[in-house]
C-alpha positions in Angstrom: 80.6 56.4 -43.7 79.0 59.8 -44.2 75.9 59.6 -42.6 77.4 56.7 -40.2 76.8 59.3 -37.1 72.7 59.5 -38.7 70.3 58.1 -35.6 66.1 57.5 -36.5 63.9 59.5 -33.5 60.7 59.2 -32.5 59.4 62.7 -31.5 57.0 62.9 -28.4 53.3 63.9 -28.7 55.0 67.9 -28.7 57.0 66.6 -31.6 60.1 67.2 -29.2 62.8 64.5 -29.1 66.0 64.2 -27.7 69.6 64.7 -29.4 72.0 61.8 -28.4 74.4 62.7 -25.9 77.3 61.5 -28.4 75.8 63.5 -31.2 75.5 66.8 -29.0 79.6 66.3 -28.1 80.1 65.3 -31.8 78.2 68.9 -33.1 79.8 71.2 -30.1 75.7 72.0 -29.0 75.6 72.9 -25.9 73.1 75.4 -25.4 71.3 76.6 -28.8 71.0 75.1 -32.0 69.8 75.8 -35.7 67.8 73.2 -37.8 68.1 73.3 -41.6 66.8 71.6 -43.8 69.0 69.6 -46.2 67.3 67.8 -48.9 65.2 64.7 -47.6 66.8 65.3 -43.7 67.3 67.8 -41.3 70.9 68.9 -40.0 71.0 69.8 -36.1 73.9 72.6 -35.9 75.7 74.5 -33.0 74.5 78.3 -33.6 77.7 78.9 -33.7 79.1 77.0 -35.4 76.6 77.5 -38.0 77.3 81.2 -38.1 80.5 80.5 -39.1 80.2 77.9 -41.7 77.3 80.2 -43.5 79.4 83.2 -43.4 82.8 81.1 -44.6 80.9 79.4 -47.5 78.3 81.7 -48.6 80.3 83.1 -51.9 80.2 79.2 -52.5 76.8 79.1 -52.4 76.1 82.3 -54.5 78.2 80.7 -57.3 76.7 77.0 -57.0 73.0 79.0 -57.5 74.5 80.9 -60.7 75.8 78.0 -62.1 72.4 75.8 -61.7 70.6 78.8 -62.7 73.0 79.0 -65.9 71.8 75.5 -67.4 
C-alpha cells in the first residue's frame, strides 16, 4: 500500500520524463518541484510543500542522526 502510487519511467535521451497527471494532483506540483533522494528512489515533492515538511520535521531529523551516531 505504501508505495502503491510508485510508477517505473523511462527518461528521454535528455534524461527528462514526464510526472503522471494523477501523481502531479496527488503531490499538489503545479509549477516547481524538489527531487530528493531517499534511499534506493527518488521522491518528486511540491517546493512547497517540501519547505514545510523540512522545516516541521527537521528537530526530528537532528535527533534520528544523534541517536544513529550514538550506537
Amino acid at each position: 500500500m505504501f508505495f502503491s502510487g510508485a510508477v517505473d519511467v523511462v527518461p528521454d535521451k535528455q534524461g527528462r520524463f514526464i510526472v503522471p497527471p494523477y501523481l502531479k494532483d496527488y503531490a499538489h506540483i503545479k509549477r516547481e518541484a524538489i527531487v530528493i533522494g531517499v534511499s534506493n528512489r527518488i521522491e518528486i515533492w511540491d517546493s512547497k510543500g517540501w519547505e514545510a515538511f523540512y522545516t516541521n520535521s527537521s528537530e526530528s531529523f537532528e535527533q534520528t542522526a544523534e541517536n544513529l551516531l550514538n550506537l
